[in-house]
N, C-alpha and C positions, 0 to 999 in steps of 0.2 A: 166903283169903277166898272165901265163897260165897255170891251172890245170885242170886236168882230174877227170868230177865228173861218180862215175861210181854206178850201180845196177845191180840189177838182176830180172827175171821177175818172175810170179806170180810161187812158189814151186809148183808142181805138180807130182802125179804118179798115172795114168791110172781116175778114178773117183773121187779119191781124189785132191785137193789143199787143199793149206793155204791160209787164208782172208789175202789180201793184199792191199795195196793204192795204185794204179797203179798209182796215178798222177803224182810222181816224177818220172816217167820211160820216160814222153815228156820230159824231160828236160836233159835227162843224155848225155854224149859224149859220154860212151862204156858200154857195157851189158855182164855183166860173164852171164854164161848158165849151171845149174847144166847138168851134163854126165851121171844121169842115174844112179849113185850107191849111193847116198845119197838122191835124191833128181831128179826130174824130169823123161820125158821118151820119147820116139823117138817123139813122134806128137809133145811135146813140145816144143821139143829141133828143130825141122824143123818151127815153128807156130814163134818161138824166131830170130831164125838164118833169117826167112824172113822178120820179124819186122825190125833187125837191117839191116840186106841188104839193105830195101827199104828206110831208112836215113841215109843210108853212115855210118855207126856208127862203130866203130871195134868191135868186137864180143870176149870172154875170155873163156876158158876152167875153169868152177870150178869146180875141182877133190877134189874126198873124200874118203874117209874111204868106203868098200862095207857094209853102213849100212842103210836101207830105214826105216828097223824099229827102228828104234832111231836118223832116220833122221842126223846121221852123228855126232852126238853130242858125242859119243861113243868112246873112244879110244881103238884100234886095233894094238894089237902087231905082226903087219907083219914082218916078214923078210924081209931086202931091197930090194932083188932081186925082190921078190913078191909084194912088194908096184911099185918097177917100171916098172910092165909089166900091175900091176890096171891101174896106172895113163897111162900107154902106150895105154890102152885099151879107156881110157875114152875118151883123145885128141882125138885118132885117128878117134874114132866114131862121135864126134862133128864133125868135120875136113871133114869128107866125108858129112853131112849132109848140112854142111854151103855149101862146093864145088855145091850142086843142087841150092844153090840160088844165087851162081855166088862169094859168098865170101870165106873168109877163116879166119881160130883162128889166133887169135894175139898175143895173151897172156895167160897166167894160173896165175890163185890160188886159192889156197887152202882153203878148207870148214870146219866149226868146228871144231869137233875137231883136222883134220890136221893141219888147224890152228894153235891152239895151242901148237902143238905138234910138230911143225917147230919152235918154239923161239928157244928149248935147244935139240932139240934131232937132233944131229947129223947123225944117219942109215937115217931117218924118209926125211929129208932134202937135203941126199943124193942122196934116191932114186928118188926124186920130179926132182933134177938137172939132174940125167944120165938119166933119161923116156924125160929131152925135149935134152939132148948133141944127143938122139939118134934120136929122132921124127924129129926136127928143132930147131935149135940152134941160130935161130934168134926171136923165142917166148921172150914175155919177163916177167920177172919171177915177177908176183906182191905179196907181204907181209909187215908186218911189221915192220918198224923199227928195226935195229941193229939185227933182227932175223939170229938164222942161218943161216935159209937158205935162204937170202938173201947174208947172209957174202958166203956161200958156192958158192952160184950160180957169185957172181963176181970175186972167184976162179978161177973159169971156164971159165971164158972171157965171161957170158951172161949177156942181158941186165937185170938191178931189175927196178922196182918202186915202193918205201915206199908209205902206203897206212895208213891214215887215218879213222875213223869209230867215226863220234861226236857222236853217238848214245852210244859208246864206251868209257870208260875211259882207261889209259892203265899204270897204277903204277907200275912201275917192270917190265916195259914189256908184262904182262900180262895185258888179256882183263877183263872186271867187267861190271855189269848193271850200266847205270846211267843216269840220268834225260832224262826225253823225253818231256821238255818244250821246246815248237817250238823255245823263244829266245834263252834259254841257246845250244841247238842243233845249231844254228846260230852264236852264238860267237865264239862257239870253233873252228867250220869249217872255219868263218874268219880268227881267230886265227892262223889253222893251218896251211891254204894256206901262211899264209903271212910270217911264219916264215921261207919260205923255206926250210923246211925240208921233207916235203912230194909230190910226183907226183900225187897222186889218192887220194880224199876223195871219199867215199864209202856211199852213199844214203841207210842204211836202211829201206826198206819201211815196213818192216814187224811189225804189231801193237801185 
């Protein structure tokens, strides 16, 4: 059995971070990279893209809401045309930056509250699928189970992978806080990988 454990590296924009435990980032197979509108910014996003180059690792576009001061958590009523020239904006910036370290994005998804707002919102889900039918359309679309836009994107003939979060509960489909005991965090992830339902568990390192 093979899954894909994946994170993200330490939040960052210009002098700002967020305290984070880097320790689980040795152990991960792939690394989303905030783009800069929710979260992160060019040194970092170059500092990240080099991290994962120099371990072979595949590198993810995580596109967001243009919201730094609410860190993305925020829901924004874009028009879809306008959500998919953001996210066109976000990839394509990772995308040149990863190209100087010899790699390239692999994947997207979605931050906060995009996140959330791809289970049921169809515009929202849309626009995530035509920004990669248009960028490259062999990205492949990571979210969560039975989500829209997941159902959207394998409309579209692209690749998904349901994405797991034990840090995460997900009743409804929706996401919730829930225990951050190291065992109970460990069961569920066993749990999950094994049920075969999921491609990606998702390392939240953030305390």
């Amino acid at each position: 059995m093979k899954i894909d454990l994946s994170a993200e590296p330490v939040s960052a924009c210009g002098s700002w971070s967020e305290s984070t435990d880097k320790s689980p980032l040795t152990m991960v197979s792939s690394l989303t990279i905030p783009c800069g509108a929710h979260a992160g910014d060019p040194a970092h996003m170059l500092a990240a893209c080099a991290d994962a180059a120099e371990r072979s690792i595949p590198i993810g576009a995580l596109v967001g809401y243009r919201d730094l001061a609410g860190r993305g958590q925020r829901f924004i009523d874009y028009a879809a045309d306008d959500l998919t020239a953001e996210v066109l904006y976000q990839i394509g910036g990772l995308d040149a930056i990863a190209l100087t370290e010899g790699t390239r994005v692999s994947f997207l998804r979605p931050a906060g509250a995009l996140m959330e707002a791809v289970q049921t919102d169809r515009h929202h889900a849309w626009a995530i699928v035509n920004a990669i039918l248009d960028y490259d359309s062999a990205l492949v679309v990571v979210g969560e189970r039975d989500s829209m836009l997941l159902q959207t994107a394998t409309r579209h003939g692209l690749t998904t992978a349901a994405e797991f979060t034990p840090t995460r509960r997900q009743p409804g489909g929706r996401r919730a806080p829930s225990s951050l005991d190291p065992s109970q965090v460990a069961d569920e992830a066993v749990r999950a990988a094994y049920s075969g339902d999921y491609a990606t568990i998702r390392l939240d390192a953030r305390r």
